[in-house]
N, C-alpha and C positions, 0 to 999 in steps of 0.2 A: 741604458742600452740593454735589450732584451738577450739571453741565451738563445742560441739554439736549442731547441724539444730535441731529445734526447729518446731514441729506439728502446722496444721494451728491453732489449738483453744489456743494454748499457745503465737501464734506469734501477739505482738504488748502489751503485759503486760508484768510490771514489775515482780520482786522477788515474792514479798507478792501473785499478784498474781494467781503468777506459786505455790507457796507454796500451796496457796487455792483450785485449779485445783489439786496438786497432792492426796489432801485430799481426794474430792471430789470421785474423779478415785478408791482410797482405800476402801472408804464409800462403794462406787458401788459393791465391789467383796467383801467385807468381809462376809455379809451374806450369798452367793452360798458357799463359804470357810465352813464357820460357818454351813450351812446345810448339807454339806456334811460332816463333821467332824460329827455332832450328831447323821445323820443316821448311821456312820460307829459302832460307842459307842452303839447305839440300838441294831443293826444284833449281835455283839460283845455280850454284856449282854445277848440278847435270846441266842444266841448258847451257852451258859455257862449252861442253864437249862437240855436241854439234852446229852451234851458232858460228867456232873458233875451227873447225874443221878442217876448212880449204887452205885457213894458212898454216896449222897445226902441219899437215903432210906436206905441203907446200915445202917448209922449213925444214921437218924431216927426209926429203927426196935432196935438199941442197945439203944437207949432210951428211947423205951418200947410204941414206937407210931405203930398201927396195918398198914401195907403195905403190900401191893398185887402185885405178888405173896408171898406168907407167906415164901416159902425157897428160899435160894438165889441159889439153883442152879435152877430151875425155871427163878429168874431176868436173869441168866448171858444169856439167851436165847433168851430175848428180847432186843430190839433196845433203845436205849434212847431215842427216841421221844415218843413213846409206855409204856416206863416204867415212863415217865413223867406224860404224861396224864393219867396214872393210878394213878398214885402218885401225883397229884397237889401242895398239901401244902409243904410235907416233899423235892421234886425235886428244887419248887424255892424257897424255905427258905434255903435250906444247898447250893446251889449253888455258890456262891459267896463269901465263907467264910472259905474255904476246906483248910488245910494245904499243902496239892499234889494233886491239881487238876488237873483234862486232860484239861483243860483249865480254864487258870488262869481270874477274871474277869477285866478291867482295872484298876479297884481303886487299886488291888492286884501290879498289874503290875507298876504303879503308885511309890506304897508305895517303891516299892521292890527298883527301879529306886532313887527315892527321899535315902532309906536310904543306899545303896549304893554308893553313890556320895557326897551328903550335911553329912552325917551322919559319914564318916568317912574320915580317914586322906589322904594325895594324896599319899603316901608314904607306906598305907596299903595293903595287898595284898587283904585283902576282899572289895578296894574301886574299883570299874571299872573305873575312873579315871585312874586307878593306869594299871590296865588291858588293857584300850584304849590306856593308850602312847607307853606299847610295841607292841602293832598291830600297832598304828600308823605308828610307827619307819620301820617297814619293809614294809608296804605301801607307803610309800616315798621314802624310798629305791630302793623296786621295780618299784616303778615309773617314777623315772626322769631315772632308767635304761632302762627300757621298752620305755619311750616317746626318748631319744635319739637314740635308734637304731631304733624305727618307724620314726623315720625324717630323720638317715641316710640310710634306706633301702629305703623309699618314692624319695629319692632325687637318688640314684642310680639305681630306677627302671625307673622314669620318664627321665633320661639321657641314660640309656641304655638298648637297646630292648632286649640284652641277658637278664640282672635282671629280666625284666618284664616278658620277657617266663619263666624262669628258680625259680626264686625267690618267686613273687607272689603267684604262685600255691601250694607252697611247705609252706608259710604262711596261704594259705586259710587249707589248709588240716589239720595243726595244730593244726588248732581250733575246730577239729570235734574230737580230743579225750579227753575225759570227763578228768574234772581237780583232779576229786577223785583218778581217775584211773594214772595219771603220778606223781602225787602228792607224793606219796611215793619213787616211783623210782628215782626220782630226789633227795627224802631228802639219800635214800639209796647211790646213788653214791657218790654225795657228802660228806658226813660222810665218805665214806669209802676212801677218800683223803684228811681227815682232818679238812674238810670245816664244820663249825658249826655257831653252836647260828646265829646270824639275817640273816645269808645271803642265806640258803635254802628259807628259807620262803619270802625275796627279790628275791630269784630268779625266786620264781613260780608267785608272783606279775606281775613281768615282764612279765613271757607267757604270763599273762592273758590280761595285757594293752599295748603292743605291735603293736595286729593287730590292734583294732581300729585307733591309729595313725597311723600308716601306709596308711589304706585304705581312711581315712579323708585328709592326708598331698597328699598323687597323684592324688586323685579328689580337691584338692586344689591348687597343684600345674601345673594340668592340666587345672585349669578354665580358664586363659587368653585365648582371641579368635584369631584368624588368622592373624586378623592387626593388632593387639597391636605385637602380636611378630613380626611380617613383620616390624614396623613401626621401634624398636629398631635395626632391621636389617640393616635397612637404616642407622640409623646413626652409626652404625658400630661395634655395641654394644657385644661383647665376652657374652661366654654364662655362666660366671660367674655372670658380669653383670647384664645378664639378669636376670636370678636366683634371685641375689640381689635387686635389683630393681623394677622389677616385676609379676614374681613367687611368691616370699615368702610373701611382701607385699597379693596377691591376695588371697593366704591360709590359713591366719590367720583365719576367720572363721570358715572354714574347722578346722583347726586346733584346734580349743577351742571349736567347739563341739564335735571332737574328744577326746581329754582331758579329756572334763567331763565323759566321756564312760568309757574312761581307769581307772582315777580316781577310779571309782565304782568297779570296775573288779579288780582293785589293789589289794582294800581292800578286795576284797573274798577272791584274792589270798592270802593272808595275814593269811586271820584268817582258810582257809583250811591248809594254809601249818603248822600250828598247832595242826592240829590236829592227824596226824599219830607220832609225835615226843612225845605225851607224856609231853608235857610242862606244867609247873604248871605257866605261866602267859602270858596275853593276853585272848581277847574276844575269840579266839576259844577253848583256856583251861576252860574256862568261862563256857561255852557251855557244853565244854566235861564233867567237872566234875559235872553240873548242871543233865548231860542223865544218870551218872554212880548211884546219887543216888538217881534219881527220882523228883529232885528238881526244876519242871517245871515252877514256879514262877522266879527262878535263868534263867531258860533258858532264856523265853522271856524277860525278861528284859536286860540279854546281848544280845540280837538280836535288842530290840529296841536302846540299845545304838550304837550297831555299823551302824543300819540306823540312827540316829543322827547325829554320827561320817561322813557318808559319804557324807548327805546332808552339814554339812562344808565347806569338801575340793570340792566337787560340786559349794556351795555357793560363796569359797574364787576363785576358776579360775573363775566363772562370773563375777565377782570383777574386778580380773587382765583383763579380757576378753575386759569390759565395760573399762577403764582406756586406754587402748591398742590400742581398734579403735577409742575411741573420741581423742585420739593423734595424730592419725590417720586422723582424720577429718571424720569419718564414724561414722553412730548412729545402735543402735541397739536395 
């Protein structure tokens, strides 16, 4: 098994110190990281002042502090930014502390996240643990469905000029009707032959991660140039061969940044196709029961967990991705 080639500032040191270089490098980016992480939590917190306004003074007028306009039909005709600056104390004191706010503030979002998860059993239906593994389950589903027929349509367009007139266009188009909108129709058909529990919600996964492999694997499997295929021509190489050899070999990149695309799209598909079915488990029941009774702290915190959830399986194919070409003898 081949090394990874090795950058000129790391070549001619040992372990330790490549170890010290790696640091170093981390040291570098962790404060642009770190800066932009605090500016996001600052815009976040101000926008809580005015988004939380109307109930901020709302709450401040029932206990008995003087706020302007004196009736609340008056407030409901002003802006939150307007009804803040008029209300300074009572807007950012109640801010942050609302039980159904139109936006939650992060410590809120935080808390909700932490006792959701740490706070209850994995086995519970109030854990989103418990929530993420049934979205998981038809995100993986729909996934390895979806990335194998994008690699067997990619490999039949790139072999056959019919596919590619006929096939292609008929994928690009697919992906221009909104997944809200087929969402339904598909759980409907299916249902109505039988087809239930995970595998609607696998199957719209699939639309969703489909095309990216596909358009990633024949721009990958079309990267070899002129003489590399001329060259295996020469030695007499079947166009199995070739394929094997050096096509697929040459895709792999294509192919795992295609991956991580579908990966993402999986998981919409996942937790949309939960949500016309009415399901009491999974991140988009999460969601839905969070919209039905105003429970906006529930919302965002299943939203952040399922971007959690998809920075993962992002994280784990860069894993395999990284493993795959330094085997390969390729860095990345």
């Amino acid at each position: 098994m081949s090394e990874t080639p090795l950058s000129a500032p790391q070549a001619g040191i040992g372990r330790s110190g490549r170890a010290a270089f790696w640091l170093r490098n981390s040291a570098g980016t962790l404060f642009p990281v770190a800066t932009v992480i605090a500016a996001i939590l600052a815009l976040w917190y101000l926008a809580c002042i005015p988004m939380n306004a109307q109930q901020s003074v709302l709450e401040a007028e029932r206990a008995g502090a003087i706020v302007s306009p004196e009736t609340a039909a008056d407030r409901r005709d002003l802006g939150g930014i307007v009804l803040g600056l008029r209300n300074p104390g009572p807007a950012v004191t109640g801010a942050f502390a609302q039980d159904r706010p139109r936006l939650p503030a992060p410590h809120q979002v935080a808390a909700e996240l932490w006792g959701s998860t740490v706070g209850q059993k994995i086995t519970s239906p109030r854990s989103l643990i418990y929530h993420g593994w049934v979205t998981l389950s038809a995100t993986l589903l729909g996934f390895a469905i979806g990335t194998a027929l994008g690699i067997l349509l990619a490999v039949g367009i790139v072999h056959s000029r019919v596919m590619d007139m006929s096939v292609m266009p008929w994928a690009i188009v697919s992906q221009t009707v909104p997944i809200i909108a087929i969402a339904p129709m598909i759980i409907v058909v299916l249902y109505s032959i039988g087809v239930q529990g995970i595998v609607p919600k696998a199957v719209i996964s699939a639309y969703l991660s489909f095309f990216p492999v596909v358009v990633g694997m024949v721009t990958g499997l079309r990267s070899p140039d002129a003489m590399q295929l001329d060259l295996l021509r020469t030695y007499g190489a079947s166009e199995e061969q070739t394929l094997r050899k050096l096509r697929v070999p040459a895709s792999l990149p294509y192919l795992f940044a295609s991956l991580k695309i579908g990966v993402a799209a999986s998981l919409v598909g996942a937790i949309v196709g939960e949500l016309p079915t009415g399901a009491v488990s999974g991140l988009g029941a999460r969601l839905l029961a969070g919209s039905y009774y105003g429970q906006t702290v529930q919302i965002w915190s299943a939203l952040f967990a399922a971007a959690i959830l998809a920075a993962m399986l992002v994280a784990l194919i860069s894993l395999i991705e990284r493993l795959s070409l330094s085997r390969m003898g390729l860095s990345r």
